[in-house]
GUFITI-281777 format. One record per atom (N, C-alpha, C): chain; residue number from 1; atom name; x, y, z. Coordinates in nm, 2 decimals, always signed. Example, Ala and Ser with C-alpha at 12.3 -4.5 7.8 and 13.67 -1.06 7.14 Angstrom:
BEGIN
A  1  N  +1.32  -0.57  +0.78
A  1  CA  +1.23  -0.45  +0.78
A  1  C  +1.32  -0.33  +0.78
A  2  N  +1.28  -0.22  +0.71
A  2  CA  +1.37  -0.11  +0.71
A  2  C  +1.29  +0.00  +0.79
//
This chain:
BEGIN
A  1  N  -0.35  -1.75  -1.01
A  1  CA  -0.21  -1.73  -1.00
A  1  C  -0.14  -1.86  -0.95
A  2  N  -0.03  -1.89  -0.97
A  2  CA  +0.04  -2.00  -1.01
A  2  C  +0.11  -2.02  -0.88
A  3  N  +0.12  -2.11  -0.79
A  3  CA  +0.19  -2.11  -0.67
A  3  C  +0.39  -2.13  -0.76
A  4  N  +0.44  -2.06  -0.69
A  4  CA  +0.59  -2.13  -0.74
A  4  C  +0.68  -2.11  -0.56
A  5  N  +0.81  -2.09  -0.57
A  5  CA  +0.89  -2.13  -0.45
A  5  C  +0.98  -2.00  -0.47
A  6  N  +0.93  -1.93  -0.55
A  6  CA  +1.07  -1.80  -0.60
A  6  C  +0.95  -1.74  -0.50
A  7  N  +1.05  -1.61  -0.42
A  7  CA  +1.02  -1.51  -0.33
A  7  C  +0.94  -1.37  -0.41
A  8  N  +0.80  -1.34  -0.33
A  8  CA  +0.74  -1.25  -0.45
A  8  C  +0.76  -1.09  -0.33
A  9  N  +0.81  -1.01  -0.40
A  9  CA  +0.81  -0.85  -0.38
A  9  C  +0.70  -0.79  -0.39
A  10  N  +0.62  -0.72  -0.28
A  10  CA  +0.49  -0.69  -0.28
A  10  C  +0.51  -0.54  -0.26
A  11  N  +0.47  -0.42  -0.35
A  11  CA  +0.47  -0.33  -0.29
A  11  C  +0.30  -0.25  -0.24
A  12  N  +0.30  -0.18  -0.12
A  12  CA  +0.15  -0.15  -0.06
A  12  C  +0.16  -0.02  -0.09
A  13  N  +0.07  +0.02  -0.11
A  13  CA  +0.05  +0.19  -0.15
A  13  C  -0.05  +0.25  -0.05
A  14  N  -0.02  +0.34  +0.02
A  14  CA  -0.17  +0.40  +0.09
A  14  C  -0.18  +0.54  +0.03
A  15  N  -0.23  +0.56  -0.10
A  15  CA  -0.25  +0.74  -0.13
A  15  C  -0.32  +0.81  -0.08
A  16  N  -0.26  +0.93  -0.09
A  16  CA  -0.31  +1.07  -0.03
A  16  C  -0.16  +1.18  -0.09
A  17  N  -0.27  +1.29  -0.12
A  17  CA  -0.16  +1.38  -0.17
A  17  C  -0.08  +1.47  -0.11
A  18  N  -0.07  +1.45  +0.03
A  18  CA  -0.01  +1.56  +0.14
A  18  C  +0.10  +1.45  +0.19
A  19  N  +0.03  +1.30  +0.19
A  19  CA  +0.13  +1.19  +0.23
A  19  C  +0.09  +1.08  +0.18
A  20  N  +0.19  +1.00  +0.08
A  20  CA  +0.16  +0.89  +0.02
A  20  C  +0.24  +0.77  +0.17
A  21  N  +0.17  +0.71  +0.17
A  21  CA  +0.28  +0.57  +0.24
A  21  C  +0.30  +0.45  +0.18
A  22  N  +0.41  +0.41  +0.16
A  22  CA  +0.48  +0.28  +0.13
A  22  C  +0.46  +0.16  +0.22
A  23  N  +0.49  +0.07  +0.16
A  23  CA  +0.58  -0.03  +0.25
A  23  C  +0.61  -0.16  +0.20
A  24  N  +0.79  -0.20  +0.16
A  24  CA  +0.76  -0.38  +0.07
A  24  C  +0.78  -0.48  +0.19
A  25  N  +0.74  -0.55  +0.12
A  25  CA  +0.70  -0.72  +0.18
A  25  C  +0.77  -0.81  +0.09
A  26  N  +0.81  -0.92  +0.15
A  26  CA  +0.86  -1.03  +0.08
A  26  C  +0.79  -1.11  +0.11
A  27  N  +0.68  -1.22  +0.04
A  27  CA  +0.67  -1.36  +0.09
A  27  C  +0.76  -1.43  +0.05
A  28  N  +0.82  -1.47  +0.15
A  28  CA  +0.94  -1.61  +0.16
A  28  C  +0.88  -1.71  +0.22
A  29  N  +0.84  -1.85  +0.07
A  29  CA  +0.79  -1.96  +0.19
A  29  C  +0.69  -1.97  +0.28
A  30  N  +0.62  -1.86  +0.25
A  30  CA  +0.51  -1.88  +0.33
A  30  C  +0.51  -1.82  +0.46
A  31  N  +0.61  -1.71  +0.49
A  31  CA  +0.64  -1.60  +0.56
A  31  C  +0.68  -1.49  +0.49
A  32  N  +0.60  -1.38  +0.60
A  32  CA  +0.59  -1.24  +0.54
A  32  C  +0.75  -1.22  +0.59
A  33  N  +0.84  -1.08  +0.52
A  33  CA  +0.95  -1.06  +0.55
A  33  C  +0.94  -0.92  +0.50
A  34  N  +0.96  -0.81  +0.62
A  34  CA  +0.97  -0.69  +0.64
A  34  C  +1.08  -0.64  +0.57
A  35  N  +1.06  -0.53  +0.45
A  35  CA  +1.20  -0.50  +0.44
A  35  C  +1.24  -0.32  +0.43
A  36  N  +1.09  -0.26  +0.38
A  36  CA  +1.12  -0.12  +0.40
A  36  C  +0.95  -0.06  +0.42
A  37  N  +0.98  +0.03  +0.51
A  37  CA  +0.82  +0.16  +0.49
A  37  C  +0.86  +0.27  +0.50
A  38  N  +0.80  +0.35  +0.45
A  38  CA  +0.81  +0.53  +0.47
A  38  C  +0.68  +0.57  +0.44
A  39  N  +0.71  +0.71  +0.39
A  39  CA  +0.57  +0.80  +0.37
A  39  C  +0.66  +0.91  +0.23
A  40  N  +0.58  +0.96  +0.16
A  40  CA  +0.63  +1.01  +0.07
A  40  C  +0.55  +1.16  +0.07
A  41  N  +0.61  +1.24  +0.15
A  41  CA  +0.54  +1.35  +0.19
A  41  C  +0.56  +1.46  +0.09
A  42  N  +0.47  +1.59  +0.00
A  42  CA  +0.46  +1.66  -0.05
A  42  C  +0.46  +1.78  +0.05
A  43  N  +0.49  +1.90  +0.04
A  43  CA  +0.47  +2.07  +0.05
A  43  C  +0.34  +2.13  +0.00
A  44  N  +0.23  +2.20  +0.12
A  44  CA  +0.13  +2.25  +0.03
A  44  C  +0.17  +2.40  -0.02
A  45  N  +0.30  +2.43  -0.02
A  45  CA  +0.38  +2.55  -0.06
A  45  C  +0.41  +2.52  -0.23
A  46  N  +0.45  +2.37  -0.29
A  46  CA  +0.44  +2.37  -0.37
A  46  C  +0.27  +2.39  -0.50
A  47  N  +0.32  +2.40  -0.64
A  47  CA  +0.21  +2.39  -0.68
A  47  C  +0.09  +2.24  -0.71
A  48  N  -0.01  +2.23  -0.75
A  48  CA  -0.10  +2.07  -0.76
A  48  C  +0.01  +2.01  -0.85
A  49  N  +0.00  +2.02  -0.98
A  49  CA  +0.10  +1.97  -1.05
A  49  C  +0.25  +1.94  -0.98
A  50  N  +0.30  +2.03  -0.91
A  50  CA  +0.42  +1.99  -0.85
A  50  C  +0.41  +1.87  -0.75
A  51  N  +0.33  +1.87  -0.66
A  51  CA  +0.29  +1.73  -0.58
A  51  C  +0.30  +1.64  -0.64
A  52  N  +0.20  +1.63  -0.76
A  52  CA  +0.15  +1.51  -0.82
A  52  C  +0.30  +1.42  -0.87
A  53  N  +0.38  +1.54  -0.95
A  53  CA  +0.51  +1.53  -1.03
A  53  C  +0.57  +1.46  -0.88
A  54  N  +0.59  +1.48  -0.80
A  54  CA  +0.67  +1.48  -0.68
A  54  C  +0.64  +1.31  -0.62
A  55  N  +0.53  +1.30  -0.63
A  55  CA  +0.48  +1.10  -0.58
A  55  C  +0.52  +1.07  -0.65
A  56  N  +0.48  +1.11  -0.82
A  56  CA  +0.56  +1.01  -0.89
A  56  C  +0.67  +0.98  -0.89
A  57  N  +0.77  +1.11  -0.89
A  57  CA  +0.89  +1.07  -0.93
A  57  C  +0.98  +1.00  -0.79
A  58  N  +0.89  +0.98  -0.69
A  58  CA  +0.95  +0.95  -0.55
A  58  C  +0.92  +0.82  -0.55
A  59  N  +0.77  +0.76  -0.58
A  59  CA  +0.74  +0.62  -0.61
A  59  C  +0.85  +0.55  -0.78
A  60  N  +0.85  +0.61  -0.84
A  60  CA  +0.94  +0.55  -0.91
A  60  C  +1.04  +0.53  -0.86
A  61  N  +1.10  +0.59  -0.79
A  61  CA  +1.21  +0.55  -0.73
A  61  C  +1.23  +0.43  -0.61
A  62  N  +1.12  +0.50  -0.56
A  62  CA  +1.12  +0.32  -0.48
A  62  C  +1.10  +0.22  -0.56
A  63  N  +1.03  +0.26  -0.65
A  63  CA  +1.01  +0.05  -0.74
A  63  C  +1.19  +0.05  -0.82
A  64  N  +1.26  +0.12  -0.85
A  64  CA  +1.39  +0.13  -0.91
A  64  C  +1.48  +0.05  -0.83
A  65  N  +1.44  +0.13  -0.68
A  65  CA  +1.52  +0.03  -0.58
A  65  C  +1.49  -0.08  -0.53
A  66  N  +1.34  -0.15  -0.52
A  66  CA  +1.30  -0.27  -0.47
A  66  C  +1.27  -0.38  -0.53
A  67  N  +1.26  -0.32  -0.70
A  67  CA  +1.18  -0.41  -0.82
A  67  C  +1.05  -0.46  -0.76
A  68  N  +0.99  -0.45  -0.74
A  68  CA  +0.79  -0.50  -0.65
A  68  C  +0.77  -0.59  -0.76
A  69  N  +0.75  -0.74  -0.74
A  69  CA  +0.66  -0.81  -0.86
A  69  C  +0.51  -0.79  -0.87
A  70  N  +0.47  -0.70  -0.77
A  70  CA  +0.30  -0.66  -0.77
A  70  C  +0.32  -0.58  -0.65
A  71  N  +0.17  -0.50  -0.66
A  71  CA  +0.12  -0.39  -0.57
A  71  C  +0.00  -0.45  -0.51
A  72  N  -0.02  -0.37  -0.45
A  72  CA  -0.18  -0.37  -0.35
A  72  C  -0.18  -0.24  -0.31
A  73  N  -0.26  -0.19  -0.31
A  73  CA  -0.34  -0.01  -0.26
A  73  C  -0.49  -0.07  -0.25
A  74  N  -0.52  +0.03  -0.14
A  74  CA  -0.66  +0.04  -0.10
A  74  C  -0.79  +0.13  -0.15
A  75  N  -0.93  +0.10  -0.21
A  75  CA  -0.97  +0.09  -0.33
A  75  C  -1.00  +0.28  -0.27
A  76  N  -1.04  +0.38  -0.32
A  76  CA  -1.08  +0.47  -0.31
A  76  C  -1.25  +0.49  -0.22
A  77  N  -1.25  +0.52  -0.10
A  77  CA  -1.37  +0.57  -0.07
A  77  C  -1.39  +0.68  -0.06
A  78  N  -1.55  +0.70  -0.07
A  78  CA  -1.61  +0.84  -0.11
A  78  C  -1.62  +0.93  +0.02
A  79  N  -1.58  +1.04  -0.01
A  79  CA  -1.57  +1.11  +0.12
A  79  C  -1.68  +1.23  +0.17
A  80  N  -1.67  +1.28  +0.30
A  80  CA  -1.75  +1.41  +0.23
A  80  C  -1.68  +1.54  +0.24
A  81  N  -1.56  +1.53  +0.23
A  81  CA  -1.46  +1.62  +0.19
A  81  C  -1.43  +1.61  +0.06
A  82  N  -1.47  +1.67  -0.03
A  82  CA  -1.44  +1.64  -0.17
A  82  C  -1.31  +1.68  -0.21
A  83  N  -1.28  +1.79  -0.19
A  83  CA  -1.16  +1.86  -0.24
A  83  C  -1.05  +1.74  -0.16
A  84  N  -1.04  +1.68  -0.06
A  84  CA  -0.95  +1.57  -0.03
A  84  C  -0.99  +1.46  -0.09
A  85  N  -1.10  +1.42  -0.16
A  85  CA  -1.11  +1.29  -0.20
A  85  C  -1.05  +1.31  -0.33
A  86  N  -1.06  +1.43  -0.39
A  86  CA  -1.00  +1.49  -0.50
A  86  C  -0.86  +1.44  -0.54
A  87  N  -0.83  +1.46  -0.40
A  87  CA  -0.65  +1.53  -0.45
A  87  C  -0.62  +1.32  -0.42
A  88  N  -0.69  +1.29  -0.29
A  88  CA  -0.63  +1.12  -0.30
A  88  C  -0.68  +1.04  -0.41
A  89  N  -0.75  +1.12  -0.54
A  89  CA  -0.77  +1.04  -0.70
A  89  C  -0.69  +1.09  -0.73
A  90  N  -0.64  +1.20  -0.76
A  90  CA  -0.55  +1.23  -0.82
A  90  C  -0.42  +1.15  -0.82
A  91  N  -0.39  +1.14  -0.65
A  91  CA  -0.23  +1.10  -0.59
A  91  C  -0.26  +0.92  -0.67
A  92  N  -0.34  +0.85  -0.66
A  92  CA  -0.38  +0.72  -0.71
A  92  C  -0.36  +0.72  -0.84
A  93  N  -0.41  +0.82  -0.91
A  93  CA  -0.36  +0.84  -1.06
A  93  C  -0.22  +0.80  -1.12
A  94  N  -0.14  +0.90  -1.01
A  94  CA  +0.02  +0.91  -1.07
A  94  C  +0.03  +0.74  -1.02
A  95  N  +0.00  +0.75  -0.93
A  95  CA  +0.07  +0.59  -0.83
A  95  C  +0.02  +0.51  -0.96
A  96  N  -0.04  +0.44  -0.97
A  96  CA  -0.13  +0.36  -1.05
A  96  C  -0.04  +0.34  -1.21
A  97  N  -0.03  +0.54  -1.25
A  97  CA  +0.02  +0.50  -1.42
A  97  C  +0.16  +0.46  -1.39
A  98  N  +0.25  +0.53  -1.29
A  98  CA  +0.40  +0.48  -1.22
A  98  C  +0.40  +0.33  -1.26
A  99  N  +0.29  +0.25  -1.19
A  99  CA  +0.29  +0.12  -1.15
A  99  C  +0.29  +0.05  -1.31
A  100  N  +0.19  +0.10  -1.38
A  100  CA  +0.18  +0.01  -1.54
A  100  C  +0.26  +0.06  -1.65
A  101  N  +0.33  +0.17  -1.60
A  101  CA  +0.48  +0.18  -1.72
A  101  C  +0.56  +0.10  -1.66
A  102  N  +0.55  +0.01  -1.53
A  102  CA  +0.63  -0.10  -1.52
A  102  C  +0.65  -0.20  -1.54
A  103  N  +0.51  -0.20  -1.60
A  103  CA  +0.40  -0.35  -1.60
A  103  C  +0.38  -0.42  -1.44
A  104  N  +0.36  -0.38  -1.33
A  104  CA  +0.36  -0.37  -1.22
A  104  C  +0.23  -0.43  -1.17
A  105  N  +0.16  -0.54  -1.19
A  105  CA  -0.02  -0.57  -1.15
A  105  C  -0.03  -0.49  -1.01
A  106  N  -0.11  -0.44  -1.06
A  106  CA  -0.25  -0.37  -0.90
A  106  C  -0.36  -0.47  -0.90
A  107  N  -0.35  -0.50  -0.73
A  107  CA  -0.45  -0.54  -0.66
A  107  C  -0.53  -0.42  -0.60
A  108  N  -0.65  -0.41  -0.61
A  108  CA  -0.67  -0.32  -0.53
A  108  C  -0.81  -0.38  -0.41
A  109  N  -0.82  -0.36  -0.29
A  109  CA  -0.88  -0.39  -0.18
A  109  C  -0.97  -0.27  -0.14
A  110  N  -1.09  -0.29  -0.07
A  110  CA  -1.18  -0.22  +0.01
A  110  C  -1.13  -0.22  +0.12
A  111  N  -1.19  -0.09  +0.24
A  111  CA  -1.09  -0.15  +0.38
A  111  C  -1.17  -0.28  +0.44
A  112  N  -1.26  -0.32  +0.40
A  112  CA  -1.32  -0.42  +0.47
A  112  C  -1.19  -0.54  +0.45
A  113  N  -1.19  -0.56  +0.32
A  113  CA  -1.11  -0.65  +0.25
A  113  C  -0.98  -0.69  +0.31
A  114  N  -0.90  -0.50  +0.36
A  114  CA  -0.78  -0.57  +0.43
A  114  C  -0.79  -0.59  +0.58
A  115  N  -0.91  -0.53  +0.65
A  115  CA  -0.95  -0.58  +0.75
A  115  C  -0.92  -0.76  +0.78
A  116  N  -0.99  -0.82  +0.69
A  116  CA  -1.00  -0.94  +0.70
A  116  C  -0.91  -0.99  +0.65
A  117  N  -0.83  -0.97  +0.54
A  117  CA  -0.70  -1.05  +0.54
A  117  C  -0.59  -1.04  +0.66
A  118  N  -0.58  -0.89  +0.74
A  118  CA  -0.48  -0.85  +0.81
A  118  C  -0.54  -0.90  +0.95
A  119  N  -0.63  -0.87  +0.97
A  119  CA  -0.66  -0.91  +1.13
A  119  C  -0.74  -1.04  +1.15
A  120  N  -0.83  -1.03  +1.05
A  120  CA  -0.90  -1.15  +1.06
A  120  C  -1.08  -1.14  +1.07
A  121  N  -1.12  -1.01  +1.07
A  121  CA  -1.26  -1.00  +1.10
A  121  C  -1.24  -0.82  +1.03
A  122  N  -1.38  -0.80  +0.99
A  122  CA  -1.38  -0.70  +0.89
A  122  C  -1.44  -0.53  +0.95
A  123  N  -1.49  -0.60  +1.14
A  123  CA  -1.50  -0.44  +1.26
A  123  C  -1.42  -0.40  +1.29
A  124  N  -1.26  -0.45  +1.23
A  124  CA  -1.12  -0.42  +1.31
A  124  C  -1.12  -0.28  +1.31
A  125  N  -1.09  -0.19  +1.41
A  125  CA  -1.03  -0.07  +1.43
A  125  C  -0.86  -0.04  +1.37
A  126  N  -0.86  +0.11  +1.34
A  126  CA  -0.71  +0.12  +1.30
A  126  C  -0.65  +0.08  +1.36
A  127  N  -0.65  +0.10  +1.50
A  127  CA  -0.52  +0.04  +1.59
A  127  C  -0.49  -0.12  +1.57
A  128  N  -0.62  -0.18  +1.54
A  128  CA  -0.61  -0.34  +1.57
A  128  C  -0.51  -0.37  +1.45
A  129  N  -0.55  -0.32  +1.31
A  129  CA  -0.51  -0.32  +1.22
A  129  C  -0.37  -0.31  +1.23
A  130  N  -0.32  -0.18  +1.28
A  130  CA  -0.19  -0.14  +1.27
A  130  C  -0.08  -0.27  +1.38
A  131  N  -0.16  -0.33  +1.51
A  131  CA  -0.09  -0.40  +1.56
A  131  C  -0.04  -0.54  +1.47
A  132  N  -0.19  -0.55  +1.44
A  132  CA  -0.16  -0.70  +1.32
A  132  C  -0.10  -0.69  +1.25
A  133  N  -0.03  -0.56  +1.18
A  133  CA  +0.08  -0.57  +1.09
A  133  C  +0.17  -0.56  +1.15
A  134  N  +0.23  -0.51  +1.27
A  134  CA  +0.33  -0.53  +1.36
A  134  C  +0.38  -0.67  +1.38
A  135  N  +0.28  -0.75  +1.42
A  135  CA  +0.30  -0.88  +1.47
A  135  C  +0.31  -0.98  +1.33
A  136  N  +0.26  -0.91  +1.25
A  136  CA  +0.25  -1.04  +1.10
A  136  C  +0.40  -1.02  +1.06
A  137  N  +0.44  -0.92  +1.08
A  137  CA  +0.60  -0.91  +0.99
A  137  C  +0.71  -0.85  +1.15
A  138  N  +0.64  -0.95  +1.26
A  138  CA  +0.78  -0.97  +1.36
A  138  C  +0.83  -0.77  +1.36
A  139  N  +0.79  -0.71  +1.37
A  139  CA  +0.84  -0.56  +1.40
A  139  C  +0.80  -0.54  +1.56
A  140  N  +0.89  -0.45  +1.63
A  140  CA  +0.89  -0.41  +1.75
A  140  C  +0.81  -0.33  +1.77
A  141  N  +0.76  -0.22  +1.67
A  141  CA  +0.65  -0.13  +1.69
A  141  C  +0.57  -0.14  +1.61
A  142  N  +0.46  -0.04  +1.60
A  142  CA  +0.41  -0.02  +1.51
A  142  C  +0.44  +0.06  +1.43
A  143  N  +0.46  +0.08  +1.29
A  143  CA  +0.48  +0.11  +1.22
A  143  C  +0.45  +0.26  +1.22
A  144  N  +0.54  +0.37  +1.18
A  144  CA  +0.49  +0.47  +1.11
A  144  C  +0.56  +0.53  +1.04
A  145  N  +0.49  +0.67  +0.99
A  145  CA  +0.36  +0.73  +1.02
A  145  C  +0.23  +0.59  +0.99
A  146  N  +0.15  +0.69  +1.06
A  146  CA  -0.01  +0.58  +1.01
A  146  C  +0.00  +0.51  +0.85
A  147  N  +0.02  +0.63  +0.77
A  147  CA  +0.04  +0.60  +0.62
A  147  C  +0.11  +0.48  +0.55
A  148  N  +0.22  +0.44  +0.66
A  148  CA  +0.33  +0.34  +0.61
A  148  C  +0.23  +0.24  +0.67
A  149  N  +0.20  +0.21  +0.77
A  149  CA  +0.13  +0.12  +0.87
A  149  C  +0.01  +0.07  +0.72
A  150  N  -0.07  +0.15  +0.72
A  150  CA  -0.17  +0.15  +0.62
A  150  C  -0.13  +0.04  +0.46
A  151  N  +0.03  +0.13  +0.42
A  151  CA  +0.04  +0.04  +0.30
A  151  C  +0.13  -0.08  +0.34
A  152  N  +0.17  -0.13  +0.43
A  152  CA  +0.18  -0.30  +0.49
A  152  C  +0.08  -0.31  +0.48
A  153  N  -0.03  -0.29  +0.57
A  153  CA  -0.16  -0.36  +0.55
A  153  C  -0.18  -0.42  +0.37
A  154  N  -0.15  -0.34  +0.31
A  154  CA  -0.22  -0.29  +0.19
A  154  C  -0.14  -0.42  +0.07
A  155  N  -0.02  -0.46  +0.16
A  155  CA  +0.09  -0.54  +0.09
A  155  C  +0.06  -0.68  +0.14
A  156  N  +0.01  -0.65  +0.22
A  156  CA  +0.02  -0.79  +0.32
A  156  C  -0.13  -0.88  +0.25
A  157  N  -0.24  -0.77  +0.23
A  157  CA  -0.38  -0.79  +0.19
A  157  C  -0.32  -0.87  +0.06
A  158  N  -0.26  -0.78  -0.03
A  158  CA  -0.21  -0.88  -0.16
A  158  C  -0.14  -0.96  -0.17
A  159  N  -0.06  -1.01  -0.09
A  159  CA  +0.03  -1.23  -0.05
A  159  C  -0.10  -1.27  -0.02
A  160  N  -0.18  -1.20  +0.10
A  160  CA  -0.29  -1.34  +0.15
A  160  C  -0.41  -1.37  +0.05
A  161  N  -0.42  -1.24  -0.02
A  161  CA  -0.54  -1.24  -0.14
A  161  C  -0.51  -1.31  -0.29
A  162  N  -0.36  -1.35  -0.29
A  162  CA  -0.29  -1.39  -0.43
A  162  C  -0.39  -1.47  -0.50
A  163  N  -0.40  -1.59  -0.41
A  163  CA  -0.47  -1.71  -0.42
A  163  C  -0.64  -1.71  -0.40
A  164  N  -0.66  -1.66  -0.32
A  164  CA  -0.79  -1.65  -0.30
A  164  C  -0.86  -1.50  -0.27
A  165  N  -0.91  -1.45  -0.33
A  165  CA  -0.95  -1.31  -0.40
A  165  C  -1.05  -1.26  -0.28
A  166  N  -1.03  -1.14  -0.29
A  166  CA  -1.13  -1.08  -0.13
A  166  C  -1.25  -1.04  -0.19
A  167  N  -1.35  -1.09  -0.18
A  167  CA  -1.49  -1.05  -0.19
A  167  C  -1.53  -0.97  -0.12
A  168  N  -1.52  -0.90  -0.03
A  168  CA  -1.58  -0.84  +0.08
A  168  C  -1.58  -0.67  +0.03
//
């Protein structure tokens, strides 16, 4: 990837189909710049199809409003809850095709991966994680819910990985 001086829009995704989390980034210059997070919470009163319909049409709407020149989400691990690992391929699904009817590139990271771009060593604990994204993008707290916390991480992994790709 091509260093240039134009400001790049990073959007982070952390899926799950009960709660998706957000959050964009700007690199300006070689500083990160905070500009939105949430969580994109579904009803288990609704039907599977209706969730699914429901991320999508709620992540589309954030890229409508932020334009993202790229994503980063965190790569899928295996659980031993299956019926949840289920429904967080599925939620990745919609996120993912949302992203390439945009032409939108996905990065996608292991948690090891954003361990080490966000904190700096790859034993970080959530909490360490969540503070390092606090302090990387100058915010008073930490971030929530966990979910939004998670896709900063997830945004922030893809500016520091642009250039130099996470192996881990």
């Amino acid at each position: 990837m091509k260093q240039t001086n134009r400001d790049r829009c990073v959007l982070g995704i952390d899926p799950g189909l009960a709660s998706t989390g957000y959050g964009i980034v700007i690199s300006r210059k070689g500083r990160l710049v905070h500009v939105a997070h949430g969580h994109i919470e579904t009803s288990a009163a609704l039907s599977h199809p209706e969730r699914l319909l429901a991320i999508h049409d709620e992540i589309t709407r954030i890229i409508t409003t932020w334009h993202p020149d790229e994503a980063g989400m965190e790569t899928l691990f295996f659980s031993r809850n299956v019926s949840s690992a289920m429904g967080v391929a599925e939620a990745r699904g919609v996120l993912t095709l949302a992203l390439a009817q945009r032409g939108i590139p996905l990065g996608e990271y292991t948690p090891n991966c954003i361990k080490q771009a966000v904190v700096g060593v790859t034993r970080a604990d959530k909490k360490q994680v969540q503070e390092s994204v606090r302090i990387l993008l100058g915010l008073s707290e930490i971030p929530r819910p966990d979910h939004a916390a998670d896709a900063l991480a997830a945004a922030i992994t893809r500016i520091h990985t642009a250039e130099i790709p996470c192996i881990l």
